[in-house]
OpenMM code with the backbone's topology and positions (N, CA, C; nanometers):
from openmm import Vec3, app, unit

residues = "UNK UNK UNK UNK UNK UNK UNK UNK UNK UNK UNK UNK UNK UNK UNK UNK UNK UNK UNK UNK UNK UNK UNK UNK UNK UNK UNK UNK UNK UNK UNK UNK UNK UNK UNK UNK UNK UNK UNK UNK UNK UNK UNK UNK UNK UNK UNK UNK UNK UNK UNK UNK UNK UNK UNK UNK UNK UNK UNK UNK UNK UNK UNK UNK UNK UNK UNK UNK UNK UNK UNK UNK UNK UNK UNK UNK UNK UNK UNK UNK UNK UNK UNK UNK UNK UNK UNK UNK UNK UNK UNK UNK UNK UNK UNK UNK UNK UNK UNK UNK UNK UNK UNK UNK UNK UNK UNK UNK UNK UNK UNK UNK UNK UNK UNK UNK UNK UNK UNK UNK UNK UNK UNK UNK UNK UNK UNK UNK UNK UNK UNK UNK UNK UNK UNK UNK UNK UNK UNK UNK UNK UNK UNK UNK UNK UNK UNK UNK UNK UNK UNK".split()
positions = [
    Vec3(0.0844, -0.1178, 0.0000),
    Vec3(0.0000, 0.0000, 0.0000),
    Vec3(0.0888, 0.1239, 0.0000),
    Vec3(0.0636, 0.2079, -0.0562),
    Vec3(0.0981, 0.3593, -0.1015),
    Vec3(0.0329, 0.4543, -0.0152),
    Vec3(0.1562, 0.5438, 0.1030),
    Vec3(0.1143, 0.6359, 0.1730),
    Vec3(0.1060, 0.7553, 0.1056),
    Vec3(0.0207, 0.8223, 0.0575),
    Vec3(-0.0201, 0.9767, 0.0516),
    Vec3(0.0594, 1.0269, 0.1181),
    Vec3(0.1444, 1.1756, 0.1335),
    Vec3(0.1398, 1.2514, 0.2296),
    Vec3(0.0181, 1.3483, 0.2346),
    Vec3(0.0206, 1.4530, 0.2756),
    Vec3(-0.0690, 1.5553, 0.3108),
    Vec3(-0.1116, 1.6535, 0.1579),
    Vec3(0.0454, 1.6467, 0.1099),
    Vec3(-0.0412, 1.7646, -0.0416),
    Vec3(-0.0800, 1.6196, -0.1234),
    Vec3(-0.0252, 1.5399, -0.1108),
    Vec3(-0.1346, 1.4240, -0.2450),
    Vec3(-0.2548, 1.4130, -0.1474),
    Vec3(-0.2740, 1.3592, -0.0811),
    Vec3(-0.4279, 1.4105, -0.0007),
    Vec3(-0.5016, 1.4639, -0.0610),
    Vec3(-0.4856, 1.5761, -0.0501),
    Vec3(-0.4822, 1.7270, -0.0576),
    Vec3(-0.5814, 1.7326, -0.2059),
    Vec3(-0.4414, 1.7081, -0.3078),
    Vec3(-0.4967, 1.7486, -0.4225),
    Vec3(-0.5567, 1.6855, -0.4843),
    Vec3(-0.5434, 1.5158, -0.4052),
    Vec3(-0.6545, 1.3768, -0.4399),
    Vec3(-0.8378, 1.3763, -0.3954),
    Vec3(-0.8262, 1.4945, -0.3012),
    Vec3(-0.9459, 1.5173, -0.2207),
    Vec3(-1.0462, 1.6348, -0.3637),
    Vec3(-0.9539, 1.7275, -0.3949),
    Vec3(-0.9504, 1.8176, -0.4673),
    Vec3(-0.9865, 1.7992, -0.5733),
    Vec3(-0.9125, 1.6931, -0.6370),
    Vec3(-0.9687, 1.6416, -0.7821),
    Vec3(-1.0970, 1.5453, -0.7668),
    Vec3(-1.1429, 1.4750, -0.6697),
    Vec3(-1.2579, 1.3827, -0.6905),
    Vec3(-1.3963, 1.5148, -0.6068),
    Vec3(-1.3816, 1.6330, -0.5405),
    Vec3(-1.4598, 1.7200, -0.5455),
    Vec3(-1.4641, 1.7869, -0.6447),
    Vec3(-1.4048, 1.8140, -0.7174),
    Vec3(-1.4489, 1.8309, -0.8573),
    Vec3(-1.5038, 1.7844, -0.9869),
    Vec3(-1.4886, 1.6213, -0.9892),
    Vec3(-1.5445, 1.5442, -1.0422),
    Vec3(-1.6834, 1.5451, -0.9922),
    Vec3(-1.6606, 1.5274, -0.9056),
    Vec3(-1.8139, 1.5144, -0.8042),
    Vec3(-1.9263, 1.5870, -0.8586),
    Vec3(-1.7976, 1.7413, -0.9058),
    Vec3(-1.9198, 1.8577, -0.9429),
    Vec3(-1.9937, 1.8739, -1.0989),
    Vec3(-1.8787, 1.8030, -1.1408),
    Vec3(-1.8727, 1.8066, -1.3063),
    Vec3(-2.0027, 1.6826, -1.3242),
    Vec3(-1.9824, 1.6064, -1.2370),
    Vec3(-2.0824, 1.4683, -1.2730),
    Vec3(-2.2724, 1.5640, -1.2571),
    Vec3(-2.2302, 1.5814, -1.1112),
    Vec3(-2.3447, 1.6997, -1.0774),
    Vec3(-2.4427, 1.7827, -1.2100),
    Vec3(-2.3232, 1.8505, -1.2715),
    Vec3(-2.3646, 1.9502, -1.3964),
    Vec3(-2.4181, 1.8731, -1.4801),
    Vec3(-2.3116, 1.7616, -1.5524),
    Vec3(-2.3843, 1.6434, -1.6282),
    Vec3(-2.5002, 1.5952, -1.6258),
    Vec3(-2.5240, 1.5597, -1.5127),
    Vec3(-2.6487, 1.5123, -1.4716),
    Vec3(-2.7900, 1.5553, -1.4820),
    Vec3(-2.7453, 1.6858, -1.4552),
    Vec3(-2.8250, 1.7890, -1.4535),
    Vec3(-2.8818, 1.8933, -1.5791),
    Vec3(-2.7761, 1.8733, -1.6511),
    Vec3(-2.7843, 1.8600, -1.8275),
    Vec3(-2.8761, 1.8063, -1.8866),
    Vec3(-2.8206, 1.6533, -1.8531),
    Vec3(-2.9314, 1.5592, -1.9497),
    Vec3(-3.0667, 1.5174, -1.8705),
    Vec3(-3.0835, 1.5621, -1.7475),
    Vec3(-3.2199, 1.5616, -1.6791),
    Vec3(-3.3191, 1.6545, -1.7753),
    Vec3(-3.2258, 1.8211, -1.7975),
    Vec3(-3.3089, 1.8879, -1.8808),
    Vec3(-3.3002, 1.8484, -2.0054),
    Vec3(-3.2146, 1.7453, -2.0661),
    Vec3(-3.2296, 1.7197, -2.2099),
    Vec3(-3.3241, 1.6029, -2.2015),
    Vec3(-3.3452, 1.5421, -2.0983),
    Vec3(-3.4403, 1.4274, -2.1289),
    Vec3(-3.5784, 1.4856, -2.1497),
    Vec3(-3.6397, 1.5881, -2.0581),
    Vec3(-3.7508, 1.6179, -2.0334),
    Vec3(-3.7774, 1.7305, -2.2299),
    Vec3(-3.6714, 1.7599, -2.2945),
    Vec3(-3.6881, 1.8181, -2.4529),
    Vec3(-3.7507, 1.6889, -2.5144),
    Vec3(-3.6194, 1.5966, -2.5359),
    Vec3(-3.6801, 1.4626, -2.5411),
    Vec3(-3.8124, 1.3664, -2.5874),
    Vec3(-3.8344, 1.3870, -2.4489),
    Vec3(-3.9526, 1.3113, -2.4540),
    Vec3(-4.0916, 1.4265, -2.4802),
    Vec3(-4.0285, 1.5455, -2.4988),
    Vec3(-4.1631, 1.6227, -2.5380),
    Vec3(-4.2812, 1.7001, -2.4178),
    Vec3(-4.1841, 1.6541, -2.2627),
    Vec3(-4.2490, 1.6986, -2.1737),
    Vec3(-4.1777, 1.8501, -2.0835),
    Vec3(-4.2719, 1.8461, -1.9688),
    Vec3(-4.2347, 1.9984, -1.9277),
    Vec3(-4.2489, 1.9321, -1.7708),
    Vec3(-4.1705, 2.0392, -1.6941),
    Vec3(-4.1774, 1.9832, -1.5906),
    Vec3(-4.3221, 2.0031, -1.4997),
    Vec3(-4.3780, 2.1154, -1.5798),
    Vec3(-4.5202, 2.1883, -1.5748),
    Vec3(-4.6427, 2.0328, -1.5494),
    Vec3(-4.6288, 1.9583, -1.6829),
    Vec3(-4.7120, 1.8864, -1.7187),
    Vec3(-4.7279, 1.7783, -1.6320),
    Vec3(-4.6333, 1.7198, -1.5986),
    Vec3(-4.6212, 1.6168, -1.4962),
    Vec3(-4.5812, 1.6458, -1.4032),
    Vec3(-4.5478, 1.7345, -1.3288),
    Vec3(-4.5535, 1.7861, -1.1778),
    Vec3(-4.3790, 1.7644, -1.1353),
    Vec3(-4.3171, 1.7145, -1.2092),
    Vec3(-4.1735, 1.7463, -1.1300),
    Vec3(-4.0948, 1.8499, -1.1788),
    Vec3(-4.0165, 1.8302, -1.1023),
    Vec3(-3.8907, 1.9524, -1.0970),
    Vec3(-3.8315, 1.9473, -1.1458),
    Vec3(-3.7918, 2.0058, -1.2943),
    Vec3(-3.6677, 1.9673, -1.4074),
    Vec3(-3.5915, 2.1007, -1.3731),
    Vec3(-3.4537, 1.9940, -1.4302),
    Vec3(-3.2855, 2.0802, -1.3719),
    Vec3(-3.3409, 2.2844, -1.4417),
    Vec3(-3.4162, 2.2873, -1.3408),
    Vec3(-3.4253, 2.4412, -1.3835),
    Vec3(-3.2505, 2.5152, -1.4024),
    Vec3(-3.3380, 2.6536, -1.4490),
    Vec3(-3.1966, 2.7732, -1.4820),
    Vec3(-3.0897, 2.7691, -1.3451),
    Vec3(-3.1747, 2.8085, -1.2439),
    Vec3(-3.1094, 2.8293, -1.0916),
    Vec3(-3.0273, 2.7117, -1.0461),
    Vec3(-3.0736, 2.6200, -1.0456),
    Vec3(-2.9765, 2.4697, -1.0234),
    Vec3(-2.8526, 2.4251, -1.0998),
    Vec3(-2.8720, 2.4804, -1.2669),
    Vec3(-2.7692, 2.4527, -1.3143),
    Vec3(-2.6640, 2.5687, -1.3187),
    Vec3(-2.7097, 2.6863, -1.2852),
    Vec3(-2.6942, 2.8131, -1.2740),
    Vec3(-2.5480, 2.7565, -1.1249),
    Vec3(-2.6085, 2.7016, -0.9913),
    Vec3(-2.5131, 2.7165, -0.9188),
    Vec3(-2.4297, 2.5918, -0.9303),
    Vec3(-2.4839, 2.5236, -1.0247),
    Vec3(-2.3855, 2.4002, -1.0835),
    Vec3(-2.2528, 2.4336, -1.1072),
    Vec3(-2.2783, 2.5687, -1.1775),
    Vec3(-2.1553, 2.6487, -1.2870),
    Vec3(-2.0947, 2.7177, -1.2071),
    Vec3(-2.1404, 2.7853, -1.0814),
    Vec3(-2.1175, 2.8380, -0.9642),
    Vec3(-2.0154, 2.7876, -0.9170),
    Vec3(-2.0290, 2.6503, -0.8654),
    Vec3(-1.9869, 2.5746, -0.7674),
    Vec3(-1.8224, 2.5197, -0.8301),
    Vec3(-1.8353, 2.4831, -0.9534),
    Vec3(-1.7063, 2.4566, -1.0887),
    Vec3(-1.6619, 2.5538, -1.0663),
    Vec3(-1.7228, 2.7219, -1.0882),
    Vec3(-1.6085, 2.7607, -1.1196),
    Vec3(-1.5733, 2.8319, -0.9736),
    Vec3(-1.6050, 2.8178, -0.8788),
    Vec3(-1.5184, 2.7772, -0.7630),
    Vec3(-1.4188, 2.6918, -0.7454),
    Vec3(-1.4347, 2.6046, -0.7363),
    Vec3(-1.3187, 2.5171, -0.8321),
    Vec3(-1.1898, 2.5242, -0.8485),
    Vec3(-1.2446, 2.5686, -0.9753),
    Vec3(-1.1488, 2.6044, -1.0888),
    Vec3(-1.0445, 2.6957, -1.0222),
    Vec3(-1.1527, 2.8404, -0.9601),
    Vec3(-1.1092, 2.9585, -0.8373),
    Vec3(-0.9216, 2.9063, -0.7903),
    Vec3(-1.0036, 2.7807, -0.6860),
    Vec3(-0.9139, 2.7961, -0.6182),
    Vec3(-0.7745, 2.6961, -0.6532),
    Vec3(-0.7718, 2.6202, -0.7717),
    Vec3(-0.6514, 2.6207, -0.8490),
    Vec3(-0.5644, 2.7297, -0.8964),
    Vec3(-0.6078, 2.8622, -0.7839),
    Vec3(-0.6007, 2.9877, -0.8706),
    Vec3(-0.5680, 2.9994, -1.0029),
    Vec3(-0.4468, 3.0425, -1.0770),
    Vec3(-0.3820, 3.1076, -1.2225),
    Vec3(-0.3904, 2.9865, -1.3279),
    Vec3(-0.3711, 2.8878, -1.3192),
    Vec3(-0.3603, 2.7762, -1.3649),
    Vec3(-0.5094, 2.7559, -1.4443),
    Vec3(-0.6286, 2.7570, -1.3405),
    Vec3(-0.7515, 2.7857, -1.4193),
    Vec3(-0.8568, 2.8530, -1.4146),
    Vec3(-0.7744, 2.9793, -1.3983),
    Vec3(-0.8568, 3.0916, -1.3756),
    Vec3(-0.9268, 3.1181, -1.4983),
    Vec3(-0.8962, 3.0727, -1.6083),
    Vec3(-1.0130, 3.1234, -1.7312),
    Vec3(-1.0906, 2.9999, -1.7415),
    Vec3(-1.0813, 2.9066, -1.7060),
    Vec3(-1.1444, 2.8316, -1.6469),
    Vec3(-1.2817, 2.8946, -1.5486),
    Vec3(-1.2391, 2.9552, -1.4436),
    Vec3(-1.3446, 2.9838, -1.3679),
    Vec3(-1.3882, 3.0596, -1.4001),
    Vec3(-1.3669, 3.1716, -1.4906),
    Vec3(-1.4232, 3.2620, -1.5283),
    Vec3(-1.5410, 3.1962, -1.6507),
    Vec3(-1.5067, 3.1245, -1.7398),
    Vec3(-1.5719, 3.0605, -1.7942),
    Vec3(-1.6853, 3.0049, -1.7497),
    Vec3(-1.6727, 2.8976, -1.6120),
    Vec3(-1.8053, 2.8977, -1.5131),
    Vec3(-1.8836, 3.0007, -1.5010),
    Vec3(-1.8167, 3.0575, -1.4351),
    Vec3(-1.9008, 3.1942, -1.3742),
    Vec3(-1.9605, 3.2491, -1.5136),
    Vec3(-1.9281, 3.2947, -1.6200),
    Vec3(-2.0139, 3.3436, -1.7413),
    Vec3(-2.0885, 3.2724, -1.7687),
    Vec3(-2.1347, 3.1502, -1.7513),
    Vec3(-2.2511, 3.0141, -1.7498),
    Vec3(-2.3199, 3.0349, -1.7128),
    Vec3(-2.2823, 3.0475, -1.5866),
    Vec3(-2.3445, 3.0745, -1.4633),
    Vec3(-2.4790, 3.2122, -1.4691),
    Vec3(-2.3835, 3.3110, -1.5370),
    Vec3(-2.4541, 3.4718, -1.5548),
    Vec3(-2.5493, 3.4479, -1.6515),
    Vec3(-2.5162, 3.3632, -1.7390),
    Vec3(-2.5647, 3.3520, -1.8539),
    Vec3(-2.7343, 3.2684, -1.8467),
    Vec3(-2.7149, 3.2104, -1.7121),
    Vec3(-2.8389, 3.1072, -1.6717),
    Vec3(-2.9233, 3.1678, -1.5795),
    Vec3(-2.8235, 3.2797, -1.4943),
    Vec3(-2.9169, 3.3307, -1.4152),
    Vec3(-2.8546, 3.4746, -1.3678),
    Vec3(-2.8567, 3.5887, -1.4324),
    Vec3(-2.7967, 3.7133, -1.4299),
    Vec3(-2.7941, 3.7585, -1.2985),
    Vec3(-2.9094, 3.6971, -1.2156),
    Vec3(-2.9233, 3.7751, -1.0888),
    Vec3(-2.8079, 3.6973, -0.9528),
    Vec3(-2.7629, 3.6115, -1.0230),
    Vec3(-2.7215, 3.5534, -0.8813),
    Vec3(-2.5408, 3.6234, -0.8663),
    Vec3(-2.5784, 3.6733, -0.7273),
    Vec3(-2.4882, 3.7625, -0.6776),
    Vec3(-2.3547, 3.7027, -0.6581),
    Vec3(-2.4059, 3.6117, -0.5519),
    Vec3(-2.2617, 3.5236, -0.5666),
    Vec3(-2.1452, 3.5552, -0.6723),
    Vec3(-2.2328, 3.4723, -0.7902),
    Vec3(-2.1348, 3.4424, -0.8732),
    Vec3(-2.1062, 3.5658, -0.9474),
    Vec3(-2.1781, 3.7032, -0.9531),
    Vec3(-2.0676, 3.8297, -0.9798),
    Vec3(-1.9512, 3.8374, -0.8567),
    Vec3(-1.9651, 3.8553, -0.7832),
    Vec3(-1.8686, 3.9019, -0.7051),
    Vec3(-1.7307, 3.7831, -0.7454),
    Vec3(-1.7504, 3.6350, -0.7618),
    Vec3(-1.6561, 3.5828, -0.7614),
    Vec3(-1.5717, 3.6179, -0.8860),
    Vec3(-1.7056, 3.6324, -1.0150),
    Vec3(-1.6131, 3.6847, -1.1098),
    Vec3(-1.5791, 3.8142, -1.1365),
    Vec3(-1.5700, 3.9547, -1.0730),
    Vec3(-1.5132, 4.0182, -1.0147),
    Vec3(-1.3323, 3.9799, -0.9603),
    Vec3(-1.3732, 3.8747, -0.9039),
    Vec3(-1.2723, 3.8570, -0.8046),
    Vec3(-1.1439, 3.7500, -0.8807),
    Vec3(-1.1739, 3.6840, -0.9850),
    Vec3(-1.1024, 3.6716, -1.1072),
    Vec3(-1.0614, 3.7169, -1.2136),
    Vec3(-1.1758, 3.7874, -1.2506),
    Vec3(-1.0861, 3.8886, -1.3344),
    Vec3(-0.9951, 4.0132, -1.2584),
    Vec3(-1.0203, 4.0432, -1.1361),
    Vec3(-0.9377, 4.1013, -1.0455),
    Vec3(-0.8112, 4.0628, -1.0434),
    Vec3(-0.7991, 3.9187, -0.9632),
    Vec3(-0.6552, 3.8302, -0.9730),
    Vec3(-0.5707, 3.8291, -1.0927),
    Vec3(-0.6755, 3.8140, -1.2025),
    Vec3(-0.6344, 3.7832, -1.3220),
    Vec3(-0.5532, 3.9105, -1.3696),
    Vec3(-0.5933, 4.0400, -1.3398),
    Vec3(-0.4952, 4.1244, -1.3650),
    Vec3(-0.4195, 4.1646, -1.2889),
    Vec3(-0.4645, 4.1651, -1.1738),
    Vec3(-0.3334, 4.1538, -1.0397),
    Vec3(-0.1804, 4.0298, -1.0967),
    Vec3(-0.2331, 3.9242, -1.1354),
    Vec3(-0.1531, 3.8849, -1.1763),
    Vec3(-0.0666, 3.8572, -1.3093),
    Vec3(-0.1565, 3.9165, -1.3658),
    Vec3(-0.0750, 3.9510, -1.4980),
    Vec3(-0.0574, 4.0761, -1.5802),
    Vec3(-0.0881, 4.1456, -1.6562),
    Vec3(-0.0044, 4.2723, -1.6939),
    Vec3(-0.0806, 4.4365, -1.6591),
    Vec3(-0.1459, 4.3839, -1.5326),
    Vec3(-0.1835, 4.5195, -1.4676),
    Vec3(-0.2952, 4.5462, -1.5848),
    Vec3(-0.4152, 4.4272, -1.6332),
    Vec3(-0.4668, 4.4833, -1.8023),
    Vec3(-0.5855, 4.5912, -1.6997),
    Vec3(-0.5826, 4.7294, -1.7707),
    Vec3(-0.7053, 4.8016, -1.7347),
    Vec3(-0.8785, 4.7223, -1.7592),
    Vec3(-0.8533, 4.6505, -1.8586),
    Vec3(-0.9990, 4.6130, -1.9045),
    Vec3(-1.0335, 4.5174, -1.8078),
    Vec3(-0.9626, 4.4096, -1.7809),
    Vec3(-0.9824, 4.2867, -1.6811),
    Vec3(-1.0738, 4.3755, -1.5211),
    Vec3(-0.9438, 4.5044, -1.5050),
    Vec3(-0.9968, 4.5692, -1.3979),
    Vec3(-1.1600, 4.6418, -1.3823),
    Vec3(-1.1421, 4.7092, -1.5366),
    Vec3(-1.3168, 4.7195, -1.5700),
    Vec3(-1.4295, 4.6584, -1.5574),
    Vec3(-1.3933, 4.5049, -1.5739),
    Vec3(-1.4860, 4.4089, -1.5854),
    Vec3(-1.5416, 4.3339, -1.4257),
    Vec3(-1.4067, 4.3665, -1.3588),
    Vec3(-1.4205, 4.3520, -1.2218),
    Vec3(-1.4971, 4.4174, -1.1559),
    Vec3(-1.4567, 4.5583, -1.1800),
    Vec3(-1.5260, 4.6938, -1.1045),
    Vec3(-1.7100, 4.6863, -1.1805),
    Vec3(-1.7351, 4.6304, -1.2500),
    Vec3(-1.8558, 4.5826, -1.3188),
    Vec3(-1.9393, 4.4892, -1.2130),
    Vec3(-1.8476, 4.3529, -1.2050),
    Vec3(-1.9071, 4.2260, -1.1856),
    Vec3(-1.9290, 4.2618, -0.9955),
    Vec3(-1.8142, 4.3327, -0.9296),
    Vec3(-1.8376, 4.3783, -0.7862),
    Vec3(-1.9806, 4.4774, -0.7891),
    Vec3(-1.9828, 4.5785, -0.8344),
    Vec3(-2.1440, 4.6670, -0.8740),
    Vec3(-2.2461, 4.6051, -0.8968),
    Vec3(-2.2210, 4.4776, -0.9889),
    Vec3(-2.3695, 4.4010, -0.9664),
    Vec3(-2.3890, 4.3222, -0.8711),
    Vec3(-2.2892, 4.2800, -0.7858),
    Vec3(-2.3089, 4.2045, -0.6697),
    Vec3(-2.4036, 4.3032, -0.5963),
    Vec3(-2.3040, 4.4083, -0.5517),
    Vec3(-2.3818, 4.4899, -0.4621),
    Vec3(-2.5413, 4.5693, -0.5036),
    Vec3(-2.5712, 4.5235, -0.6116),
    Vec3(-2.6816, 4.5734, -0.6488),
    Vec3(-2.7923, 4.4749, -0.6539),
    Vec3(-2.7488, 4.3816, -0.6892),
    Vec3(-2.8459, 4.2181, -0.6502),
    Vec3(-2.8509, 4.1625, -0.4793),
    Vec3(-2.7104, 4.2054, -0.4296),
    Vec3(-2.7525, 4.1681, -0.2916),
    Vec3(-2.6396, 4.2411, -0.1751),
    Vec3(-2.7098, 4.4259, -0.1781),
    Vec3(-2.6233, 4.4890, -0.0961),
    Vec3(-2.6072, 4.5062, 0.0230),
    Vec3(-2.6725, 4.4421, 0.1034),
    Vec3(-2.6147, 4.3569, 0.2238),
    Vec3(-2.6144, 4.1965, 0.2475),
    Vec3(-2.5436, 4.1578, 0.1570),
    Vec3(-2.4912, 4.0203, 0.1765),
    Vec3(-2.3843, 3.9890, 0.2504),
    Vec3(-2.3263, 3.8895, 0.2636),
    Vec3(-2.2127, 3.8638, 0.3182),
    Vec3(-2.1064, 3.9114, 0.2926),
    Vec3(-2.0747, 3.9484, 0.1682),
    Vec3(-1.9577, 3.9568, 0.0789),
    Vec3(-1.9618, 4.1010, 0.0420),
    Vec3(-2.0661, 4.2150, 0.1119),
    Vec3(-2.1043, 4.3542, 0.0553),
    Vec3(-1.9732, 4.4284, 0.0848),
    Vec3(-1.9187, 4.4097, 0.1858),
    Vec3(-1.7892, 4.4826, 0.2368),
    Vec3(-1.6644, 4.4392, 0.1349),
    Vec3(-1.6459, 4.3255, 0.1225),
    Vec3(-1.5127, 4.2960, 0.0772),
    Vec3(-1.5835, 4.3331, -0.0816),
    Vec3(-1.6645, 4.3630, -0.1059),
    Vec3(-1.6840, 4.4139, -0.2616),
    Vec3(-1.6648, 4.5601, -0.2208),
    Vec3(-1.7121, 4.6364, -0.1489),
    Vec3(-1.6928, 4.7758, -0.1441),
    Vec3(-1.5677, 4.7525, -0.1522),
    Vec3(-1.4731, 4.7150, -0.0584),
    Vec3(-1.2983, 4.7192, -0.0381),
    Vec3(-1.2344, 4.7223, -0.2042),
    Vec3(-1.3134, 4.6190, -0.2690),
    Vec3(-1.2415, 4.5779, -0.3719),
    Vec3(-1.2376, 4.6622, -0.4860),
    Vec3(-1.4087, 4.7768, -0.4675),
    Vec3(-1.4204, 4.8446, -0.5898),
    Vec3(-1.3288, 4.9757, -0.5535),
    Vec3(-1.3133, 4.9913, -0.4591),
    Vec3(-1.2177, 5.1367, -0.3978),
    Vec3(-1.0614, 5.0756, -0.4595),
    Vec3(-1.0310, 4.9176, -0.4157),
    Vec3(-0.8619, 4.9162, -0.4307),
    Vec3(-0.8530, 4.9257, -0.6221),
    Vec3(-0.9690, 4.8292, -0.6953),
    Vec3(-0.9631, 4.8224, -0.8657),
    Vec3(-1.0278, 4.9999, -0.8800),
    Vec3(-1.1024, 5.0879, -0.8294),
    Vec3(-1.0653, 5.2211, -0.8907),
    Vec3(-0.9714, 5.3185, -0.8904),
    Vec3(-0.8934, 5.2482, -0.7886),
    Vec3(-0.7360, 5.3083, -0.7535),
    Vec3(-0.6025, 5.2493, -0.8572),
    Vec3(-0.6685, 5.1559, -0.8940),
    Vec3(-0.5626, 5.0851, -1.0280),
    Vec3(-0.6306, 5.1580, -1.1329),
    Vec3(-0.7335, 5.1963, -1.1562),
    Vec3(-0.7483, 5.2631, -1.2971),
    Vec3(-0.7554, 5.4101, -1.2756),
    Vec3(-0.7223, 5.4380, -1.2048),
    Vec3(-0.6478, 5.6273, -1.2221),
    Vec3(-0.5761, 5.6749, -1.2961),
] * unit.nanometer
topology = app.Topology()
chain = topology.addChain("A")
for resn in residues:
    res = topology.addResidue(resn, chain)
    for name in ("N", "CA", "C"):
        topology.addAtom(name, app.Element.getBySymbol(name[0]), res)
């Protein structure tokens, strides 16, 4: 038998929670492709098909993820997160996170003004979908430090 230390652990724990999530989305895919399918609605027969919102924090949850592989797959998560917007514009969460990648994303690479734009964007709709949430402060913090990079 083969001892792990702590970072294979780590990043063994890491990769099958992410599978976990990807299977999740899948799933949740062809739940709504079955119900095209067969020609039904979730209306008609009384259940609950993989609505917008479910697959919405499906894409959420990935590109969290992705997040915290930080640089490696950060367009990756950003990619989630635009799924995500794309399924359900209102959910706050997932502006602020993508905010908070395209933030990194130019923090860590060539200082791009636009990345910072898009940030100072995606933090404003957080706080406008849900301005006392959890996360309302560290979005104020964030839109003061990204309007201080674009001066």
């Amino acid at each position: 038998m083969v001892a792990l230390g702590p970072y294979s652990w780590n990043r063994c724990v890491k990769k099958l929670h992410l599978i976990g999530l990807a299977m999740m989305l899948v799933v949740l895919v062809l739940q709504g492709s079955s119900f095209a399918l067969e020609g039904k609605s979730s209306e008609t027969d009384g259940k609950p098909a993989a609505n917008r919102t479910t697959t919405a924090e499906a894409h959420y949850e990935l590109g969290l993820s992705y997040h915290e592989r930080m640089f490696a797959d950060l367009n990756q998560a950003i990619a989630e997160y635009e799924q995500a917007i794309k399924l359900r514009g209102d959910f706050a969460e997932v502006h602020y996170h993508l905010g908070l990648s395209y933030h990194t994303k130019a923090k860590l690479g060539s200082d791009d003004k636009v990345l910072y734009r898009k940030a100072l964007q995606e933090y404003k709709l957080y706080l406008k979908y849900l301005p006392k949430g959890p996360l309302a402060g560290k979005a104020r913090q964030n839109i003061k430090v990204v309007e201080s990079r674009l001066r």
